[in-house]
N, C-alpha and C positions, 0 to 999 in steps of 0.2 A: 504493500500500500504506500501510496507518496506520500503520505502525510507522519510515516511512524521518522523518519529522521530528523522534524520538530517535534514531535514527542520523546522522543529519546533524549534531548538536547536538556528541553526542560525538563527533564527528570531526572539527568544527572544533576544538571545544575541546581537543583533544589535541595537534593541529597547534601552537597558538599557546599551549602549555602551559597553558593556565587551566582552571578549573573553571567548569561553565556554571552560569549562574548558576539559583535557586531564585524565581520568581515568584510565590510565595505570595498569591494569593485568597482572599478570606473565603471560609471553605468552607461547603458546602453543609449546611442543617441538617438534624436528623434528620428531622423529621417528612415530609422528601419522598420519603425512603425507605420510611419507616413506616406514612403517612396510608392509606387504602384505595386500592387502584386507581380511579381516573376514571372508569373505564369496563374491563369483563373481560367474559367469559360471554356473548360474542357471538354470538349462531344468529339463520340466517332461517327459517321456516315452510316446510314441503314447497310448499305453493302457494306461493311466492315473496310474500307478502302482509305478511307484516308480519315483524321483525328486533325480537330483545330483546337487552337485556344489563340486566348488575348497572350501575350508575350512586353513583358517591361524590363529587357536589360539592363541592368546598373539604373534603374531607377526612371528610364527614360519614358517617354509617352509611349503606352499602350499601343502598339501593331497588332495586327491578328498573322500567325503564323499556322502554316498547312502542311503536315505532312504526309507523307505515305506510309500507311502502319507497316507495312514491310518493309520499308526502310527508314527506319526513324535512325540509321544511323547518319543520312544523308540530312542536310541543311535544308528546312523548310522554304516554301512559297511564303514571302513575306509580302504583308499589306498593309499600305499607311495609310494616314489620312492628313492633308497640310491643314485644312481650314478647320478644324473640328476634332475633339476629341474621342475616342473610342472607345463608348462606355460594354457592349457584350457584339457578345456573334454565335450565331448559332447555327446547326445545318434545315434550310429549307427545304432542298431533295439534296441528292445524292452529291452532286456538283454546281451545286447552289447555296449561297450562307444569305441571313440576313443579319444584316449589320445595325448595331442601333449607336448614337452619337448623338453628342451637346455639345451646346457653343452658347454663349451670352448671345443676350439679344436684348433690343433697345428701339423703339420706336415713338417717339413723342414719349410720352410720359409712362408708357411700359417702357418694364427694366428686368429682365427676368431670365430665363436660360432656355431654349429652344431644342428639345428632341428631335431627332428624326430617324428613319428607318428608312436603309437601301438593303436591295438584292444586288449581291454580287458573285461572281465567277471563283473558279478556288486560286486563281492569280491578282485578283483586282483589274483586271483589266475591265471592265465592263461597271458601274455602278449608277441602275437605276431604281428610280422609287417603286412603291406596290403597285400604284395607277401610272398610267402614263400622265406626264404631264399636260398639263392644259393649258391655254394661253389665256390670263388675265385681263377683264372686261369691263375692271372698276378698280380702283384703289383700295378696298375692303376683300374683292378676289386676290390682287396682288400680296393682301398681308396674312390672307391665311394661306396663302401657296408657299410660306414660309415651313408650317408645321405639317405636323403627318399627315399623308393626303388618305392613309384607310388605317385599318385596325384591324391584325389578322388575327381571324374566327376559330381556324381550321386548316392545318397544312396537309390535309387527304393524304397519309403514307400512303395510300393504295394506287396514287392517280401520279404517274412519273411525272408530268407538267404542271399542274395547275395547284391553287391552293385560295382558299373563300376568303373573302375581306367585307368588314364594313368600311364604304364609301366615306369618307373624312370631308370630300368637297365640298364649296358651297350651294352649289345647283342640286347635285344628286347626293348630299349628306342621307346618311343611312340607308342609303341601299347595299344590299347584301350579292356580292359581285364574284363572280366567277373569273379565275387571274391565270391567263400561262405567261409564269413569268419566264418563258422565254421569248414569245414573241411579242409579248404584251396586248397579246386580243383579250378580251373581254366578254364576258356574258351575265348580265344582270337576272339573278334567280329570286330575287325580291325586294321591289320597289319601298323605300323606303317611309318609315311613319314617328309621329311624334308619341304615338302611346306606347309603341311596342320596343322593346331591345332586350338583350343578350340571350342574341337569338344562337343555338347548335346546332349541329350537324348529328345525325345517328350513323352508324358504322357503314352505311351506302352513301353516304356525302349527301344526305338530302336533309335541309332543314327541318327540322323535327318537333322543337321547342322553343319558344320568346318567354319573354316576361313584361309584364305591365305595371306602370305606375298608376295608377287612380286610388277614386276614397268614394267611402261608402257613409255618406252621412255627416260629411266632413270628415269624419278619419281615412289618414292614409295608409291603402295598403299595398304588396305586389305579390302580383297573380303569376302564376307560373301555369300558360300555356302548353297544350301537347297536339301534336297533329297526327290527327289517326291518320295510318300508312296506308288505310283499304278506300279511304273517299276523301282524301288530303281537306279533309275538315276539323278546323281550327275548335277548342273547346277547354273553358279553363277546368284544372283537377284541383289546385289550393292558392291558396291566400295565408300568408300574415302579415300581422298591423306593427307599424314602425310602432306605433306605443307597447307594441306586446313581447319585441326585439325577441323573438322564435324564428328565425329566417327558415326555410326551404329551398332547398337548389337541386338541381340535377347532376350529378357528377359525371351517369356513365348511362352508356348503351348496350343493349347485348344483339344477337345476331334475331334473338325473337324481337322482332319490331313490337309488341306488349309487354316487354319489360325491359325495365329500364332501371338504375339504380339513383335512389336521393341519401341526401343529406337533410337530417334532423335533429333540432335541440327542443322539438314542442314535447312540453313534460317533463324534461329530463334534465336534469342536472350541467351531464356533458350528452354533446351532438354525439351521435350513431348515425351509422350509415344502413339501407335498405332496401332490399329490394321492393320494387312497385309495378301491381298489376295494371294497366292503364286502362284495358277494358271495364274489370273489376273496381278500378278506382279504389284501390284499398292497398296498404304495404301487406307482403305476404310474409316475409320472413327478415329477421336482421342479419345484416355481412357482417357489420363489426358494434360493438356496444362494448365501450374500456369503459371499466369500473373508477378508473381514475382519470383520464383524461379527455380531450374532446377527440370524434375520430377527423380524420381530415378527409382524405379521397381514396378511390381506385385507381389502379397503376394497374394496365393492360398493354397489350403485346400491339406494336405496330407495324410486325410482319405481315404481309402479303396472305401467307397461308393461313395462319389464325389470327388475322387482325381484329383488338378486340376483345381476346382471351384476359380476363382477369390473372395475374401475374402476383399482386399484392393491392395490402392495404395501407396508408399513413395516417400515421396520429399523432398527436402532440403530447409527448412525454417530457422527459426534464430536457431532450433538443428534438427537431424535427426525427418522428421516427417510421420505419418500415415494416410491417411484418408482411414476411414474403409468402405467399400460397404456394407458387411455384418451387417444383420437386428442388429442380435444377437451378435456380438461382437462390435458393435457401442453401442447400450444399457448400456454392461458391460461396456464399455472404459467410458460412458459418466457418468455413476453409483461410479465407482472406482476413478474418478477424483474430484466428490463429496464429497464422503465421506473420500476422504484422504487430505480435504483441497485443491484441488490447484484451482490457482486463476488465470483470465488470463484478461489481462488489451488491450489497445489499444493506439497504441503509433502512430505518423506523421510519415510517410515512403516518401521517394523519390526516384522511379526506377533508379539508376546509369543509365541503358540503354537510359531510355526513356525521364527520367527528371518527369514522371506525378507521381505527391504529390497523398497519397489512406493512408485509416487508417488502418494498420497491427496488430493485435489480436498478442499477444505475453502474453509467459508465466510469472507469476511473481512469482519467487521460482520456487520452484523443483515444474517435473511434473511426472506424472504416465500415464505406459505404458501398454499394455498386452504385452508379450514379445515372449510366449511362451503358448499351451494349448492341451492337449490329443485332439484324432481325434473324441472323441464321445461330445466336446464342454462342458464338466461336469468340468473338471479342469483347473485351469489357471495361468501363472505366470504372474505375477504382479512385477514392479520395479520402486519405487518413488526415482528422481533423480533429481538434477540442478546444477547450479557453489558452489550453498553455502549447498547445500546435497550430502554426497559422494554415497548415495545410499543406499536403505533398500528395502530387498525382501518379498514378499508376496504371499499365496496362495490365490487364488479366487475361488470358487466353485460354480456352475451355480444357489443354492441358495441364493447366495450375501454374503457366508460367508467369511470373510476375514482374515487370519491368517499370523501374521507376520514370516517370515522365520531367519531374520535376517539380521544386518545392517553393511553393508561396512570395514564402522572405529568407532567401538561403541564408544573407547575412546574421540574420536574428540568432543569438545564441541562447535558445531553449532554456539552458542550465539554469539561467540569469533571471525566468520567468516565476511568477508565483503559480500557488497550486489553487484550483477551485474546486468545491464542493458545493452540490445541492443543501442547502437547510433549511428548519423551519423553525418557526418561535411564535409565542402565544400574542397576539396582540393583549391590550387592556383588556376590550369588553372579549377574548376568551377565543377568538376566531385566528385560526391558523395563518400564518402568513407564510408562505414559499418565498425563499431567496438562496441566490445564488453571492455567494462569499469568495472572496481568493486572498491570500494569505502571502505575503513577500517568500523571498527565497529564507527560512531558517539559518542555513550555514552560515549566511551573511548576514542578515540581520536579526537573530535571536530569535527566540521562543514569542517573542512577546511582551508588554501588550506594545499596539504599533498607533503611529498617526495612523488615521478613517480617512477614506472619504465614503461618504453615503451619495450611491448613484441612481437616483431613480430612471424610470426608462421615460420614455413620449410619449404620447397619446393621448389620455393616456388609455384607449383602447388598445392596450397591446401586448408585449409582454417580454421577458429576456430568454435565452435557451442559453443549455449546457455548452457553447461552442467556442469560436474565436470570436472576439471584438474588433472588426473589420474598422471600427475609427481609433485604433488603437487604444481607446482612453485606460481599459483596464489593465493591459499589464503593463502600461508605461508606468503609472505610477506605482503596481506590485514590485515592479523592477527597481523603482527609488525609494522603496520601502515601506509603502503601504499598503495597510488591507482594504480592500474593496467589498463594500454591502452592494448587489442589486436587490435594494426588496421588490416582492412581487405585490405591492401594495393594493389593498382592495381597490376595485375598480378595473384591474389589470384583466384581459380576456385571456382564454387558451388554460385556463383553469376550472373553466367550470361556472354555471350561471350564478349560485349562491357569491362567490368570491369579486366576481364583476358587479352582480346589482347592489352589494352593498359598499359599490363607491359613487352610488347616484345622490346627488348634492351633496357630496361631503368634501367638496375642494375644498383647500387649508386645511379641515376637519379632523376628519377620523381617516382620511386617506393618507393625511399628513402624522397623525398618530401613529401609523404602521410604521412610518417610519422614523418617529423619534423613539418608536420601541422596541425597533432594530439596534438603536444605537445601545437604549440599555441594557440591551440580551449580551451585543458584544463585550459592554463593558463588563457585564456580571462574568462572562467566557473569560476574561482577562486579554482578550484579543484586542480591544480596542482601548488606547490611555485615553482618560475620562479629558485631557485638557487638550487635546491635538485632535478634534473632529470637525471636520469638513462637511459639507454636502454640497456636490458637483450636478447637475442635471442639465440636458440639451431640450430645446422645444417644452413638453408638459414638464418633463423635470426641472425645466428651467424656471417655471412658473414655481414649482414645488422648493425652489431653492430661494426665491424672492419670499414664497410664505416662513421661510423656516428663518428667514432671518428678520419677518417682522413679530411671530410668533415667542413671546418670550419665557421661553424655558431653560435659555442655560446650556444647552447640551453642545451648538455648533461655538466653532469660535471664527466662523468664516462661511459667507455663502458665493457660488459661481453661480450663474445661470448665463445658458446659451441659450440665444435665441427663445427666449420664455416672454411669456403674453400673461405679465403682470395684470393686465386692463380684464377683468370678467366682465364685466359692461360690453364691453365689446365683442367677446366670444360669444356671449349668450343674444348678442344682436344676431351677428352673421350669422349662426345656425337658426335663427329665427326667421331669418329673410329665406334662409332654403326651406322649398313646404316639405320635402320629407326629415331633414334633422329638426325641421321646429317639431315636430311630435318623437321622434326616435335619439337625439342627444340633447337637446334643448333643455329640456326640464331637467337631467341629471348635473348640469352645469349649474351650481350652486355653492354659496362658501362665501370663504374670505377671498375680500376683493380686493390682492394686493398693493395695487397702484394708488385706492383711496387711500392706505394705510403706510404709505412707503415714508410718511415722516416720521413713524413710530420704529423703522429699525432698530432691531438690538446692536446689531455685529456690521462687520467691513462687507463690504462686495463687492465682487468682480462682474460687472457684467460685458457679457460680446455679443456682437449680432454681424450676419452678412448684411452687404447694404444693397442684397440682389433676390433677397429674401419673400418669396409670393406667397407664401401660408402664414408667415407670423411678420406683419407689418414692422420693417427695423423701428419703424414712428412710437411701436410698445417699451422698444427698449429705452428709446430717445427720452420718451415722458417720465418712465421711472426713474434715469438718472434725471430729466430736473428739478423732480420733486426731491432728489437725496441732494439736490446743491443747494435747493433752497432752504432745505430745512436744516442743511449744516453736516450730513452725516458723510462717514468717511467710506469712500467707493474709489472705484475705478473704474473705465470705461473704454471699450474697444470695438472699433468696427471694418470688420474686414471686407477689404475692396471686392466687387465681382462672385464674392460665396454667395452661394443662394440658403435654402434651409435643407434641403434634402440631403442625404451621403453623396449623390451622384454626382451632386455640386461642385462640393468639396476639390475643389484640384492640391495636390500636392502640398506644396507649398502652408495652404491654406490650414488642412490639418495638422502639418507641424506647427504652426503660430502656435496653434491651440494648445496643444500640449507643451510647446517650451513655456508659454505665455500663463496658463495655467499651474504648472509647476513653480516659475518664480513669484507670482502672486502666494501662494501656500506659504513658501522656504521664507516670505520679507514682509508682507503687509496681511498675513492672517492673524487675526489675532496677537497679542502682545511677542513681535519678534517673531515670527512665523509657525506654521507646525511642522514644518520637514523633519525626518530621520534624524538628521543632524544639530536639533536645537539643541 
């Protein structure tokens, strides 16, 4: 187990009275956390023929590179992009990628960062959009000829040319289009409407299901349509109401056009998945029902011969997880998980919902996945990943042979990282709370107890998993010696209905209680010293980090917030101007309204914002620092040029600010003299 040579440390050292000692390492710099991924966005081709991914040498701008899985000894087909950076790429068909990229963008008073998606060739020579382009008829056609011209539906493995889109243009917005994207003809299979959207395909590429937005009496609800196969007659099966937040979806098809598989949370606690008779109008039987988690989808085969075939299920356990049906990829997954080391422990759970105590198999370390596999089951990608691995690819070949593709952040020295565990701790009023904790390197920095920082997640409909932290925040600072709380503070999704609904108007609140009783669990654990606690949060945690330092308890001695929407005034507006959040998040947005409150700060704070930011107005962050200058209180304030709020934003550069800028704020102006390692 990786955690017994910090327990071993502290055990002797207690024996023989001394404190163990601090082995301080030049720590690791930012840019290893920051620079691009090495190598991400790893697919093979349905013919097992050639494996892409995004590629960032020594740190440079993402290229996509192509090779040929027979020859991966030979120098990939590289592909750049000059005007635009290159956020994934994926295989459309066989000798087809689609590539997606962002770039700022700026026109009169928008200021924001601009997507788009091209089909490309496995050289780059050729790169055009899903639609052909069209020639511009107004200034208002000219500005959305800017962004995505469709939205793909459906990439038919079955159909070597073609692949379904919705319509993004201005004339024929939502029409549902038929695309060879090698010639680029076209064929429109459904004219587009303002009631109807996300519409699928069943396993014949034929439109099958929409969905509707309307209300019934002034409540809003959406319908999930079905088109019977035998007289293509449209006919709704269910409805739920945004006030009743039970969503229904369709995940999957099967080759009997009257069944079909959904997703369901009406009644239950966590969502299950089910099969559904269409004629009968009634669920017959359930695929998956976890006792402890929500389930997520079907994962089916997109070969030619049994395209289609249910393969597994995913659900959401302490990370995204798989359980495989299939004979032959249960084998390999349980083959690859062997021989790549990982190791999986069994830790005391307590259902939030339920209260009943069950032992939860969880990962320790990085774990490995199949991720990806040609449709003849010969080739396979493999990706050994966890909080203290940033990730390393692998080919698998149905002889068991295993060949490394290449690792994330080669430079990152592993050793150097802290360790994470799943835990949990009682709130005040008695309700479970899930969080994921990571603990410095012991060798180097002792047993304990350490500077905190407490990091809430966004949303904050959402939630954290067992994995890497792809904005680096969390083991930069395990690496400069502190322990990191994520709580999974009520309100949080992907745990279950009880643990979500009971963050409905409790911002500041009892959302904010989960997590100042994270802090006292730690301190009680000796993990955390009661004078050196932080709490850091990006977007909703940013917000959570404004409340915690007008809320006055004593526990932080410093608050960050990124990009957080201090103003509830104004969040509870815009979800009120949209007619489906004014009845589905609307009302849960309730609390302390940080911004009115911002002259009552306890503590220092750092706040930052992009000033390219389209979900949380930088104007939020702007307001709350001038109410801290007028009222005299001691902050700091940073706005970085061109970030927007999303990760995707983020260029390079941008997320090391963060982290170096974050870190000397801690080490100098937190609290009396800072709380770094080294005070």
């Amino acid at each position: 187990m990786r955690f017994v040579p910090r327990l071993l440390i502290a055990t002797v050292a207690s024996l023989l009275g001394l404190t163990a000692p601090a082995l301080h390492a030049a720590p690791l710099p930012a840019k290893v956390f920051s620079d691009p991924p090495a190598i991400s966005n790893v697919q093979i081709s349905r013919d097992g023929k050639h494996i892409v991914a995004l590629t960032s040498p020594a740190g440079q701008s993402p290229t996509i590179s192509v090779w040929a899985t027979d020859a991966l000894d030979k120098p990939p087909a590289v592909i750049s992009a000059a005007k635009v950076r290159i956020l994934g790429v994926s295989f459309l068909k066989n000798d087809r990628l689609l590539v997606r990229t962002i770039q700022t963008f700026t026109q009169g008073n928008d200021k924001g960062h601009l997507t788009r998606q091209y089909v490309s060739d496995l050289e780059g020579k050729s790169w055009t959009t899903l639609l052909p382009d069209t020639r511009a008829k107004s200034e208002l056609e000219a500005y959305l000829a800017k962004f995505d011209d469709a939205t793909l539906i459906d990439t038919l493995p079955a159909d070597p040319r073609h692949v379904v889109v919705e319509d993004a243009r201005i004339n024929t917005r939502g029409d549902i289009v038929k695309v060879d994207i090698y010639s680029g003809e076209t064929e429109r299979l459904m004219r587009g409407s303002d009631r109807f959207f996300g519409f699928d395909l069943d396993l014949k590429g034929e439109i099958r299901t929409r969905q509707e937005l309307n209300y019934d009496k002034g409540a809003v609800y959406i319908a999930q349509w079905i088109r019977d196969p035998t007289n293509g007659e449209w006919s709704e099966h269910f409805r739920w109401y945004a006030k009743d937040r039970e969503p229904v979806s369709i995940v999957g098809f099967t080759e009997d056009p009257n069944i079909i598989y959904i997703s369901s949370s009406r009644g239950r606690d966590k969502a299950g998945l089910y099969v559904y008779d269409i004629k009968a109008r009634q669920i017959v039987e359930p695929l998956l029902e976890h006792k402890l988690f929500d389930a997520g989808g079907v994962i089916t085969s997109s070969a030619v011969r049994d395209y289609g075939r249910v393969l597994g299920f995913s659900y959401a356990g302490p990370t995204n997880s798989i359980y495989w049906t299939d004979e032959t990829l249960a084998a390999l997954n349980k083959g690859l998980r062997t021989a790549l080391g990982v190791k999986t422990i069994a830790m005391n759970w307590v259902d939030p919902a339920t209260g009943a105590a069950t032992r939860l198999p969880v990962t320790d370390g990085a774990d490995a996945m199949i991720t990806d596999w040609s449709e003849d089951l010969k080739h396979f990608i493999v990706e050994k990943s966890g909080p203290g691995n940033p990730g390393e690819y692998y080919l698998l070949n149905a002889s068991g042979t295993l060949q490394l593709l290449g690792k994330v952040r080669p430079d990152l020295d592993t050793a150097s990282l802290g360790a994470t565990r799943l835990v949990q701790y009682a709130a005040r009023d008695g309700l479970m709370i899930p969080a994921f904790l990571t603990t410095p390197p012991a060798g180097q920095f002792g047993p304990g107890p350490y500077p905190t920082l407490i990091e809430p997640h966004g949303g904050p409909w959402a939630r954290d998993n067992l994995e890497w932290d792809t904005a680096g925040w969390v083991q930069y600072f395990a690496s400069r010696g502190y322990a990191v709380l994520q709580p999974q503070f009520r309100g949080s999704e992907g745990w279950g209905q009880k643990l979500w609904r009971a963050g409905d108007g409790e911002w500041g609140q009892k959302m904010q209680d989960d997590k100042d009783d994270g802090v006292k669990w730690l301190i009680d654990q000796k993990i955390a010293a009661p004078d050196a606690v932080a709490m850091f949060g990006y977007s909703y945690g940013g917000y959570a980090a404004l409340a915690a330092a007008i809320r006055p308890n004593g526990l932080y001695q410093c608050a960050i917030s990124g990009a957080g929407a201090g103003d509830l005034a104004s969040i509870k507006q815009a979800t009120f101007d949209n007619r489906l959040q004014r009845e589905f998040q609307n009302p849960t947005i309730r609390g302390l309204d940080a911004l009115e409150q911002a002259k009552t700060a306890q503590i220092p704070l750092f706040i930052y914002h992009g000033d390219r930011d389209t979900n949380v107005d930088v104007k939020q962050s702007r307001k709350f620092v001038d109410a801290l200058k007028a009222a005299g209180k001691p902050h700091r304030y940073l706005e970085i040029k061109d970030m927007g709020h999303g990760f995707v934003t983020m260029e390079p550069a941008m997320l090391e600010t963060q982290l170096v800028e974050i870190e000397k704020y801690l080490n100098t102006e937190c609290g009396p003299g800072g709380i770094g390692p080294s005070r």
